[in-house]
N, C-alpha and C positions, 0 to 999 in steps of 0.2 A: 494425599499420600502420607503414609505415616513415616517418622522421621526416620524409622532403620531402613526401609527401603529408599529413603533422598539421599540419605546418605550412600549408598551406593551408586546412585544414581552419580551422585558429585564426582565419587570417586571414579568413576566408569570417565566420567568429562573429563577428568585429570589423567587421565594418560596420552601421554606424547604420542602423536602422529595415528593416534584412533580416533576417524571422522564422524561425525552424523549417521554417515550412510552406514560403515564399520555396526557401529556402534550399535543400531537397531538392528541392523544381520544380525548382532547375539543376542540382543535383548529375545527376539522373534526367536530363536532357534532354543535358547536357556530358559525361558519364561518368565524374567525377571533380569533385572543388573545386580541383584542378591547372586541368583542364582551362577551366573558368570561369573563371580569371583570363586565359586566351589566347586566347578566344573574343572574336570581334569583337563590338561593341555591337549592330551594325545584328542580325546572327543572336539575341542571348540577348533585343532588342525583338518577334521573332515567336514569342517563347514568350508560351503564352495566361496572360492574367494578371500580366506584368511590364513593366511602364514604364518608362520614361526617370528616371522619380522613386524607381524601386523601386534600379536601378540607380545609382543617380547617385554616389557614395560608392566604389562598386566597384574603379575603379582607380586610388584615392589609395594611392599608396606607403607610407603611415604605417600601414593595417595588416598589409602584411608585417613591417616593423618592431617591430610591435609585435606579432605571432604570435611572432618570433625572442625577446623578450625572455619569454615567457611559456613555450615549448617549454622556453627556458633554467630557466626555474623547476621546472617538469614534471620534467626530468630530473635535475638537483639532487637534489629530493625524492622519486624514486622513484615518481613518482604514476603509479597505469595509466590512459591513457584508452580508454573504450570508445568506439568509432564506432556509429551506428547500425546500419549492416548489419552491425556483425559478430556473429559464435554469441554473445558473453560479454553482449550489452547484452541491460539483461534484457528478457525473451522479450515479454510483454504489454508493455509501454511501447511497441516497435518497431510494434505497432499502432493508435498514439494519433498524430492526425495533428498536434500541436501537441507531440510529443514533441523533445527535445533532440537535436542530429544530434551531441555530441559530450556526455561524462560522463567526467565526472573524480573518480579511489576512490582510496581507501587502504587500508588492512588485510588481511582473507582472507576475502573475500567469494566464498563459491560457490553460485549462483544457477542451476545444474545441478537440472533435475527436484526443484526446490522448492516446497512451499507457502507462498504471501507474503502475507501481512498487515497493513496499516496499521492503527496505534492512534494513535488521535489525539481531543484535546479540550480542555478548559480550562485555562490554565498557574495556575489560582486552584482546583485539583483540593482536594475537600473529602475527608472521612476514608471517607466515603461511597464516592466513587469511588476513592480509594485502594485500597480494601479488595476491590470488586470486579476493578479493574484486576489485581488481581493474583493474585485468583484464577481470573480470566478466563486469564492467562498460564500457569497453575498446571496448571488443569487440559487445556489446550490444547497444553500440551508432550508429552504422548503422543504428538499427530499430527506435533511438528517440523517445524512453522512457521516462519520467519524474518518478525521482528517488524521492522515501517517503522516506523519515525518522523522529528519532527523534530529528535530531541536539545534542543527546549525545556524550560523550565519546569515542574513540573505532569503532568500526563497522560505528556506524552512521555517525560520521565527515568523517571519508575515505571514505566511499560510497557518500557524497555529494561534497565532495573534488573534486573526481574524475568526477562527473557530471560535474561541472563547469569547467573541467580540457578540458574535452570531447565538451563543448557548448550545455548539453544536460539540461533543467529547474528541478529544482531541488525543494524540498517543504519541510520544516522543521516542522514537529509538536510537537507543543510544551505543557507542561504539568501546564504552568502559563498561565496570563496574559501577553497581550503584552507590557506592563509597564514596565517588566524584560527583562533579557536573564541566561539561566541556560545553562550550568553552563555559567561563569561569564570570563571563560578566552576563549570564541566561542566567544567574541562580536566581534573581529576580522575578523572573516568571515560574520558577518550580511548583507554587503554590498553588498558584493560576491551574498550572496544566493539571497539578494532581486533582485540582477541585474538579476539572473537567472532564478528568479521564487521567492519562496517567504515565508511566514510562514502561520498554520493556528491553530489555538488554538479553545475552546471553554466555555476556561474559562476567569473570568473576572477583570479587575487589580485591584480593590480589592478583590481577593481570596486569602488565604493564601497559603503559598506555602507547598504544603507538599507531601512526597512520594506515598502516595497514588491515588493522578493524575495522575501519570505515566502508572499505570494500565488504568485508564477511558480513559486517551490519546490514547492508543493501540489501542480502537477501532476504531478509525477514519482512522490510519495506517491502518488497516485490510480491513476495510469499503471501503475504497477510491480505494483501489488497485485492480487490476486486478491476481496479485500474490503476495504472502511473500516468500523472501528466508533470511532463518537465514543462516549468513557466520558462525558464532562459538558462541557456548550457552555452560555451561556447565549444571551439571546433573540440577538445577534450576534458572530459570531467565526472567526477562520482557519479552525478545523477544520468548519465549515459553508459556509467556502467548497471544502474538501476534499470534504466528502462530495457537496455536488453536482456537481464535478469526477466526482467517482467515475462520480453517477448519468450523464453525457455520454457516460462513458467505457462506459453499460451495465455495472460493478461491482455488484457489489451492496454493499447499506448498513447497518451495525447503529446501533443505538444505543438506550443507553444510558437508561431511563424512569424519572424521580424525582418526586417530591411535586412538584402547580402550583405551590407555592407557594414551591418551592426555585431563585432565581433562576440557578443554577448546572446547573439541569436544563430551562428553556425549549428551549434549542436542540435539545434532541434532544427531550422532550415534541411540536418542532413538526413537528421531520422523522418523527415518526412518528403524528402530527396527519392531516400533509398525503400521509402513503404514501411518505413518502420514505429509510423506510430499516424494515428490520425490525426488531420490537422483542426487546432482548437481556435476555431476563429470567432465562434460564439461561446460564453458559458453553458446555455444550453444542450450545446451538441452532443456533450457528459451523458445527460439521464437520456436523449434519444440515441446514441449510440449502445447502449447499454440499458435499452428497455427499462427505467424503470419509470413503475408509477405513481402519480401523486398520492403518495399516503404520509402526508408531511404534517406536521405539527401545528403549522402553521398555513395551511391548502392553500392556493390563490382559487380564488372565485371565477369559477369560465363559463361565461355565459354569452351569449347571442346579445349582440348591443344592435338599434337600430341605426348606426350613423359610426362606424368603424373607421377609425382612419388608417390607409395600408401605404405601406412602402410602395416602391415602383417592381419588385420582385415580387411583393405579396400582389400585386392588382396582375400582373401577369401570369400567375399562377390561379391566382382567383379568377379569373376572366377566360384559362384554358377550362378548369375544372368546369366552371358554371355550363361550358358548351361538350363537352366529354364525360360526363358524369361521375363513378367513383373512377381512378387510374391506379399504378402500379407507380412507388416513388423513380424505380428509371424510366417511364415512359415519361412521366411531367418533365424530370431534366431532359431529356433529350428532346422532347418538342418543344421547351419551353428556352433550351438552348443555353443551359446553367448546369454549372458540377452540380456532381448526388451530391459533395458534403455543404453546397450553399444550398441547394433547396431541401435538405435535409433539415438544417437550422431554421429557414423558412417557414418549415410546414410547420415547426413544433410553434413559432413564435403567432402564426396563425391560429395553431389548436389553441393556444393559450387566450389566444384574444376571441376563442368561439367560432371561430371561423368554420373551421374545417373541423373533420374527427378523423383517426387515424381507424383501416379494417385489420382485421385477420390476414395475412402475406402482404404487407405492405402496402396497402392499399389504403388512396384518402379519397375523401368526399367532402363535397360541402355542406355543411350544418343544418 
């Protein structure tokens, strides 16, 4: 984008109580945020949906002014901005209709035919979800994922730790300006993360910093990804308001299932209480809930071994299969008398070890 049209762009984000949504109605109707500044008032009042109050703000000269002071920053610091339409913004977010019309990155972030996943949950992360956080990351870097988060506290620094730990590009979204860092004692890892991948914001470094970003921030985590799993929420918290973000956005949801009585695990106990997210009782359950396939950097080797050794679930599965030949994954649960999402993990930790192979509609066999 050449800088006379960011600059409009900036200016267009600088007016008070014009949202995202707003915002693209004129882009879309004017064919440009150039062009919306030179457009008469009477013509942008017979777009459906904008008033006199929507506009009103529109052509106070202080936010050109204040685009030029912020472009100035932009370019100072090298920062890329993505526009909406263009190829780099990432791909899913472009179809969130409450998405950012401008994003602002740093580092080397490449979002080219990626799989994106948000981890996100409690910044009061117990050893509990520590432990799985990062073997969720662990064993999930086969498939070369780029991990979202929000560079908080808790959940989000483990999960992007762990990225970087793994070599997998990692993205921090952040609820300031890229002028800061929040909190203040991450500046530590900044380097890490830009090496890996990178930040993106889509606020601007003069905004004030204040709690209420965190929520607007969410939606870009939600937007961007392909899935959210909350590792541990209690009964309320940001990353619950992420994962229903997600569910608006039709994402899909994991999380994370610990003891009732563990106040650190209500919020995800409720999202998968109330159907609101699947429950994440294996790392695997990830790329078989969400299809994908091994094209990983690093493949695991699955091959047929003569002398397998199987769980007491796998040999019950294997011992229907070997006498029922290929099945339908709800007919094995129900004969085999185990939820779809345990023999769901089942089957995959099977196919892994050669066992079985997964057909067309659902259907497995043995090898």
């Amino acid at each position: 984008m050449i800088d006379e049209e960011l600059l409009y762009v900036l200016a267009l984000q600088h007016v008070p109580k014009l949202g995202d949504v707003t915002a693209k109605k004129l882009i879309h109707y004017c064919g440009s945020a150039e062009a919306i500044f030179k457009e008469k008032r009477q013509n942008l009042l017979k777009i459906d949906g904008i008033g006199a109050t929507t506009i009103k703000g529109l052509y106070n000269a202080e936010h050109i002014k204040a685009a030029e002071a912020e472009l100035k920053f932009i370019k100072e610091q090298a920062i890329t901005c993505l526009y909406f339409s263009d190829d780099l913004y990432p791909e899913k977010l472009k179809h969130c209709i409450d998405a950012p019309i401008l994003l602002f990155q740093t580092g080397h972030i490449n979002l080219k035919q990626q799989r994106i996943i948000s981890v996100v949950g409690t910044r009061k992360i117990t050893t509990y979800g520590i432990a799985f956080c990062e073997k969720l990351i662990e064993q999930l870097a086969a498939f070369n994922p780029i991990i979202v988060s929000g560079f908080a506290y808790g959940t989000d620094i483990t999960a992007q730790k762990a990225a970087i730990k793994h070599k997998l590009q990692t993205i921090g979204c952040l609820a300031h300006g890229l002028n800061q860092i929040y909190p203040k004692t991450h500046k530590k890892y900044v380097a890490e993360v830009e090496k890996h991948g990178g930040f993106l914001t889509d606020f601007w470094s003069s905004d004030v910093f204040d709690r209420n970003n965190f929520l607007k921030r969410n939606r870009i985590i939600a937007g961007m990804s392909e899935a959210t799993i909350v590792i541990e929420s209690a009964e309320k918290g940001g990353s619950l308001v992420t994962a229903d973000i997600a569910n608006s956005y039709n994402r899909d949801v994991f999380a994370l299932p610990g003891r009732v009585t563990d106040s650190q695990s209500l919020g995800c106990n409720n999202l998968i209480k109330y159907q609101q997210a699947h429950v994440l009782s294996n790392p695997m359950d990830v790329p078989y809930i969400l299809n994908w396939e091994l094209e990983a950097k690093e493949k695991p080797v699955i091959q047929k071994q003569l002398f397998v050794e199987l769980t007491s679930e796998e040999k019950i599965i294997f011992n229907y299969l070997k006498d029922n030949d290929k099945q339908l994954l709800d007919v094995i649960a129900l004969e085999c008398k185990m939820p779809i999402f345990k023999v769901a993990s089942v089957l995959l930790n099977m196919e892994l070890k050669g066992i079985i192979r997964p057909l067309p509609g659902k259907l497995f066999e043995l090898v």
